[in-house]
C-alpha positions in Angstrom: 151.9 197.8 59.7 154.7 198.1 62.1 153.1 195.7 64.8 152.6 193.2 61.5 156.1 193.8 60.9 157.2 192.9 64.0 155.2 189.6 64.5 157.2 188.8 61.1 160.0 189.4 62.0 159.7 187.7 65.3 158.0 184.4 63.7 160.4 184.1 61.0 163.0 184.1 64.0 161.4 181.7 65.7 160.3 179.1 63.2 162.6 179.8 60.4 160.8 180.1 57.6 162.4 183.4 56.4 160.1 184.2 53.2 158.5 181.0 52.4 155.9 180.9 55.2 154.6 177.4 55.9 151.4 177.1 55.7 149.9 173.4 55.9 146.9 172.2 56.9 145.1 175.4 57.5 142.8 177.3 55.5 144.7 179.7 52.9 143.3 182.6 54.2 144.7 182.0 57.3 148.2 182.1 56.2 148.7 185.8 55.9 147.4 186.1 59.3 149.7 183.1 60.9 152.6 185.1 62.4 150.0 187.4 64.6 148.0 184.2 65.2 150.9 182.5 66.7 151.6 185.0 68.9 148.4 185.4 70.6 148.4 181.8 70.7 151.7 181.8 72.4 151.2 185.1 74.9 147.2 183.3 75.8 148.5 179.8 76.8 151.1 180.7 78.3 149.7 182.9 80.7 147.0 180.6 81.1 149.4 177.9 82.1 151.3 180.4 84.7 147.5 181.1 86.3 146.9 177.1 86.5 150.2 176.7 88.7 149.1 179.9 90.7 145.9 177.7 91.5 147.2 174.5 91.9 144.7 171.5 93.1 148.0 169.6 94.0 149.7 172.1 95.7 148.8 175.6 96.0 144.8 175.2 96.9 145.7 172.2 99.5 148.0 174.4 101.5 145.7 177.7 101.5 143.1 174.8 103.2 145.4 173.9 105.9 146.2 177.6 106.3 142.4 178.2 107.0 141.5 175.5 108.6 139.2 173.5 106.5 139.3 170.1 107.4 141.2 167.4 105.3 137.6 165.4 103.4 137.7 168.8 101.5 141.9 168.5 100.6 140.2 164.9 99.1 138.2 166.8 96.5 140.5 169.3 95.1 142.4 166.8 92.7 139.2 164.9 91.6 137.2 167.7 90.8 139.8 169.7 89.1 140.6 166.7 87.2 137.2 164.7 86.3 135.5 168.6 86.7 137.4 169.1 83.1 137.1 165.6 81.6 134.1 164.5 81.7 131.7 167.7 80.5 134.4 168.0 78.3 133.6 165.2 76.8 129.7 165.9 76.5 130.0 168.9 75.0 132.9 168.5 72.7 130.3 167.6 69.8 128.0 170.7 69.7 131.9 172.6 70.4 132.5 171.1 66.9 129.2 172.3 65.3 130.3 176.0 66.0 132.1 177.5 61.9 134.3 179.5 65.1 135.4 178.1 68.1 137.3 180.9 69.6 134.4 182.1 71.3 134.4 179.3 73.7 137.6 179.1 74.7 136.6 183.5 75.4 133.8 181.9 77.7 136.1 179.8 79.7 138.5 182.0 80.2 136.3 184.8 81.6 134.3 182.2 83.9 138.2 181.3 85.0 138.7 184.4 86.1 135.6 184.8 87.4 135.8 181.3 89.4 139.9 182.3 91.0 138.6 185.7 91.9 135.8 184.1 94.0 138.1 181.8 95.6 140.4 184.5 96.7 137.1 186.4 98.3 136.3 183.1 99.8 140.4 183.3 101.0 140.2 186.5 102.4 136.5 186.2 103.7 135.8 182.8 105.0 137.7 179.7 107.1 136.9 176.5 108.3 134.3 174.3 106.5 132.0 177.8 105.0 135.6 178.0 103.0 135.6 174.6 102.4 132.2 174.5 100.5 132.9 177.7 98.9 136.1 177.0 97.7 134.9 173.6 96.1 131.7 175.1 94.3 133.9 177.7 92.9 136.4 175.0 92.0 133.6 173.0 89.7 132.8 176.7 87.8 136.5 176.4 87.6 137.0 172.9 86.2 133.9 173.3 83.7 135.4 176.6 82.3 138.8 174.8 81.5 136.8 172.1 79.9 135.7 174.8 77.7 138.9 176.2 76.7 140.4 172.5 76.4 138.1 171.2 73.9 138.4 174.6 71.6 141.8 175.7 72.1 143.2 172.6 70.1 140.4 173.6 67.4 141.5 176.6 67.1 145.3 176.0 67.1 144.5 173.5 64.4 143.0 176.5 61.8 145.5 179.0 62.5 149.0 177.8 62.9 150.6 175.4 60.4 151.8 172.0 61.3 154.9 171.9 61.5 154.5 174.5 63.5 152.2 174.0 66.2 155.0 171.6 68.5 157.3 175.2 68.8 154.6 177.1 69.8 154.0 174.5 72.6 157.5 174.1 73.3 158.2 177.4 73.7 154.5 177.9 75.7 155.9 175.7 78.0 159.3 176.4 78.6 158.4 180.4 79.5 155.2 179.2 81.6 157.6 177.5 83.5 160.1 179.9 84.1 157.7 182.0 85.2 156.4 179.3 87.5 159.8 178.7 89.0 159.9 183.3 89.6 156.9 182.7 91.4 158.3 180.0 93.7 161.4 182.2 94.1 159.5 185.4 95.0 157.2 183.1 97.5 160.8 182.0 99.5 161.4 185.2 99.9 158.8 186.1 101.7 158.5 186.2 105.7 156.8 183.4 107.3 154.4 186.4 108.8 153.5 187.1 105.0 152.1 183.5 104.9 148.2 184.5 105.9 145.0 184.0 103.6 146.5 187.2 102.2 149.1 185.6 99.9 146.5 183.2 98.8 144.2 186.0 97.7 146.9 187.8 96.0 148.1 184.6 94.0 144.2 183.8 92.8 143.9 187.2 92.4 147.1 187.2 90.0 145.4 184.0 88.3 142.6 185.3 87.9 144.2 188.9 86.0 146.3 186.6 84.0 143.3 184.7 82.5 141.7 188.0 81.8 144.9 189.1 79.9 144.8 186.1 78.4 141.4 186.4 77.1 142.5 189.6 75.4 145.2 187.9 73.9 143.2 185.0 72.7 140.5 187.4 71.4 143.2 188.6 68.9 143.3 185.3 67.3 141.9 185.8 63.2 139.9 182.6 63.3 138.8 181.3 59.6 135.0 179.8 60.0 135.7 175.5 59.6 133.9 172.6 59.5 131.0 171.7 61.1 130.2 168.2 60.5 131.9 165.3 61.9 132.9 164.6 65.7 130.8 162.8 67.8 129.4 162.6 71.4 132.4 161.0 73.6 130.5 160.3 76.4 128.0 158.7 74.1 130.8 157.1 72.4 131.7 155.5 75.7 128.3 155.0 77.2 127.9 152.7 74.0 131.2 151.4 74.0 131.2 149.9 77.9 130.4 146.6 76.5 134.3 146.8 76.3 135.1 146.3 79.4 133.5 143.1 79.7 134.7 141.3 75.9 138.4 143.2 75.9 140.3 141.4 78.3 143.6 143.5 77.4 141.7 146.9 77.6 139.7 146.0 80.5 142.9 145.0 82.9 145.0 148.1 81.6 141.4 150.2 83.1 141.7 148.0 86.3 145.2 149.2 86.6 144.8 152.6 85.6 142.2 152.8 88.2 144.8 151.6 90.7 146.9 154.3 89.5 145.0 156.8 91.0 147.0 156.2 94.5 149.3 158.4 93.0 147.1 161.3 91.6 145.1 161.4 95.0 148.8 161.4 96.8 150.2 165.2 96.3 147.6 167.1 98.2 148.2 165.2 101.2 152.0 165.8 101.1 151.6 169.4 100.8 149.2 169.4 104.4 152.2 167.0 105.8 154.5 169.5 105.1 152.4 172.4 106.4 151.7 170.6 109.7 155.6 169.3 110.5 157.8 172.0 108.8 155.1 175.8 109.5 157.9 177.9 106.9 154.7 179.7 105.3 154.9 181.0 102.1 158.5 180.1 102.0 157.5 176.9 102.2 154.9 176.5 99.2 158.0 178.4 97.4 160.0 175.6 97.7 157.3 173.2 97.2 156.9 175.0 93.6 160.2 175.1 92.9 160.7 171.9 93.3 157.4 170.7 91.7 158.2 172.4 88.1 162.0 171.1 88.4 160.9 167.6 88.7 158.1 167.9 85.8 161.2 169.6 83.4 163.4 167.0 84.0 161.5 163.6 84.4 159.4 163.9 81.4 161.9 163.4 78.7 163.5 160.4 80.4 160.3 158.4 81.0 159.6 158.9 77.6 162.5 157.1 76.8 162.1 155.0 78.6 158.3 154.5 78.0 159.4 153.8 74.2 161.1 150.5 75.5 158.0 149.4 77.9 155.4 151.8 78.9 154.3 149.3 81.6 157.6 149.2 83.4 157.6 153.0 83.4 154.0 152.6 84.7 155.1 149.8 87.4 158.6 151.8 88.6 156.4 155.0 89.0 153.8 153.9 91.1 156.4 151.3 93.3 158.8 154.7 93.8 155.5 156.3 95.1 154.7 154.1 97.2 158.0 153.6 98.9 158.1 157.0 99.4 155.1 156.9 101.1 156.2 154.1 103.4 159.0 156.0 104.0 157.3 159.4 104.8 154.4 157.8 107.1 156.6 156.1 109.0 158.7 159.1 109.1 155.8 161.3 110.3 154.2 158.6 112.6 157.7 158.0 114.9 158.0 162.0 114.9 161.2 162.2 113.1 162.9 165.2 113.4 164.1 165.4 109.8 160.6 166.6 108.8 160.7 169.8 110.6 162.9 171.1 107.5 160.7 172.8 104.6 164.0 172.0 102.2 163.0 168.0 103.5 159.2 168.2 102.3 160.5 169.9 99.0 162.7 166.8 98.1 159.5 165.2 99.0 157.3 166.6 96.7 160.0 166.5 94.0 160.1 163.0 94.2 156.2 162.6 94.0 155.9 165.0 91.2 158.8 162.5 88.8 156.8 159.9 90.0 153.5 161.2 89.0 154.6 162.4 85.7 155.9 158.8 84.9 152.7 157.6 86.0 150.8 159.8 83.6 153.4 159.4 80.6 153.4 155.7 81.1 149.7 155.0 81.2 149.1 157.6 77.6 152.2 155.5 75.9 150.6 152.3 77.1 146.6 153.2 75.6 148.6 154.4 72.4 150.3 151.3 71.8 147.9 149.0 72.8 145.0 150.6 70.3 144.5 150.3 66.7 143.6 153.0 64.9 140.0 151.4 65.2 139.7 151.2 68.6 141.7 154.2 69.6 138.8 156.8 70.4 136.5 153.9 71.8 139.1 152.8 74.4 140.3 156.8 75.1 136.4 157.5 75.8 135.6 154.4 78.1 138.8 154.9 80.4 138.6 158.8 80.7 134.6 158.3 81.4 135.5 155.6 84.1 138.6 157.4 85.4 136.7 160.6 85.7 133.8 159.2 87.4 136.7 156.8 90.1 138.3 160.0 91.1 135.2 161.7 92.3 135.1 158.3 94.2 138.3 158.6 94.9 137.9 161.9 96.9 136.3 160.1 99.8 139.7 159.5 101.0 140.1 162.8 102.4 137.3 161.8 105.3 139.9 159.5 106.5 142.2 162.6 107.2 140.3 164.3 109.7 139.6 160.6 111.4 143.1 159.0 111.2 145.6 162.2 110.5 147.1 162.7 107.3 149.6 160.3 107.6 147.6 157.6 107.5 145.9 158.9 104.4 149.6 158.8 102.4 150.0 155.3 104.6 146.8 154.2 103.2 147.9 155.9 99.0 151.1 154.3 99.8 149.9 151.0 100.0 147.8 151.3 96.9 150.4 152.6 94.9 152.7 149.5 96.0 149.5 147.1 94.7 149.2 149.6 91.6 152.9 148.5 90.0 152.4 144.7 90.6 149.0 145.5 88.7 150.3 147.4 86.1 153.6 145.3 85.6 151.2 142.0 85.3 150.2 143.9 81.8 150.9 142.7 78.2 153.9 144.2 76.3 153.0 146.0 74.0 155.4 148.8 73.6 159.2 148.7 72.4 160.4 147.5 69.2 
């Protein structure tokens, strides 16, 4: 009783609901249970967030690469797979996810295969370089991606039966804003470091780290009181978009706001580049992908709220500005890195850098969900969110071929070449209907 009494105590502090517990939309049973519930809810997302940075396809996978060697066409896959690898078996399987009276179990199997998949990849750090890491590191990266599409599609299930309403945007809120303080330690504990602690060795330790914290995580998550639900409803969304493609060619609207959203992927493809710039021109070691960290969770903190603003006004100028700052900046740095400017030898440089990329992305992202929002009905909503993710899924896998150009032109010509799409991206996207603001 005294652990129960604590989680009280502690939720009441949090949300404020003293003696009248709120408990809406979830099954009455659960109520008694919430306060625990929203605890291990908090504790298992949060670490699972802090692993995800520790593993990052944009930043921390790209530079343990360059650190062993593989060449760039592999740097090309990391983003794509991680990102499509979630989406789109997500999508196939979130149906027979729904079927299941408890969900939690699935979100148990993906986090044990995540584990499993960032302990690999630290063998494969330790163990491997060149292209054998390469291939190992990207087969492990797909057992990866498909166990995070398992905990997507059951965590939101199972928030939605054990934590009330009103509730659910603190414990997110609060997920968030310790995941990223603990992201930001992480950076500050990589500076820190020598540049002779910057060998596969750190890599291994942070996949290692990742890998524990998922594993904690799992014990966390397994202490979740799930109530058995529903089981009807929810269909196949890769069906729903296989027969739904006829969309693309009788919705004009919907079928240029895909066109430009495919163009948008200049900026996704973009950050794993920058990191092997940065690696190549400014060697600081782990001090460097410190920095790099640092800098990347400052920019997400502090960007996000005012594209939303400004997304509220006109999602397709926060669309167009994003992608036209990203590719200036990569006109910029190409040039930069072409004439040999001595500026980029700085690791503090390549952090403003990727800083700048990382506000840019984030408006990017924001921007195109505000757009899809507004422009739907509420009869066409999960039609056009199942076509664009199914064709967006499918374009970055596509999109991963530019990575061969990297080991044939240099790496600056691949953020040239991202640079130049991105510029073509925000006339495409600012050529877009209105449809947001009052």
């Amino acid at each position: 009783m005294r652990d129960l009494n604590i989680h009280d105590q502690l939720y009441n502090l949090i949300s404020g609901d003293e003696d009248a517990r709120v408990c809406r939309d979830i099954p009455a049973a659960a109520c008694n249970d919430q306060p625990r519930n929203f605890f291990a809810y908090l504790g298992a997302n949060t670490l699972s967030k802090l692993a995800d940075e520790l593993s990052s396809a944009k930043l921390v996978l790209p530079w343990m690469l360059g650190t062993l060697g593989v060449p760039a066409a592999f740097t090309g896959f990391l983003v794509p797979i991680r990102e499509s690898g979630v989406l789109l078996p997500q999508m196939a399987v979130a149906a027979y996810v729904r079927r299941m009276p408890l969900r939690q179990p699935v979100w148990l199997l993906g986090a044990a295969l995540s584990a499993l998949s960032l302990f690999g990849i630290a063998a494969a750090a330790i163990t491997l370089e060149g292209a054998a890491a390469g291939w190992a590191i990207i087969l492990l990266l797909i057992l990866f991606s498909l166990a995070r599409g398992l905990c997507s599609v059951s965590a939101k299930d199972v928030l939605g039966k054990t934590v009330s309403k009103s509730r659910r945007g603190r414990l997110m809120g609060w997920s968030a804003g310790v995941g990223g303080l603990l992201t930001l330690a992480a950076g500050v504990w990589l500076t820190s470091l020598p540049e002779a602690g910057a060998g596969p060795e750190i890599f291994a330790l942070l996949l290692g780290a990742g890998g524990l914290l998922w594993l904690v995580a799992l014990v966390m998550f397994g202490g979740i009181n799930e109530q058995p639900g529903a089981t009807e409803g929810g269909g196949n969304a890769l069906q729903v978009a296989l027969h739904n493609l006829r969309l693309l060619r009788d919705d004009l609207p919907f079928r240029r706001f895909v066109l430009g959203r495919i163009s948008l992927l200049a900026v996704a493809l973009a950050p794993p580049f920058y990191v092997l710039l940065a690696q190549q021109q400014a060697p600081e070691g782990a001090a460097g992908l410190g920095m790099m960290i640092i800098a990347s969770g400052f920019a997400a903190a502090v960007s996000s709220p005012l594209w939303g603003i400004l997304g509220d006004r006109s999602s397709r100028t926060v669309m167009a500005l994003a992608a036209a700052g990203a590719g200036l900046l990569g006109v910029v740095v190409s040039v930069a890195a072409f004439t040999e400017q001595a500026w980029l030898a700085h690791g503090w440089v390549h952090a403003l850098i990727f800083m700048s990329l990382t506000i840019m992305h984030s408006g990017v992202r924001l921007g195109r969900k505000i757009y899809l929002v507004d422009m739907a009905t509420a009869q066409t909503r999960a039609a056009y969110v199942a076509v664009s993710n199914s064709v967006i899924g499918v374009m970055m896998l596509v999109g991963g071929l530019v990575g061969l150009l990297g080991d044939w032109l240099g790496v600056a010509a691949v953020i040239a070449l991202l640079a130049a799409g991105a510029l073509l991206a925000a006339v495409e996207t600012l050529r877009l209907p209105e449809v947001s603001g009052a």
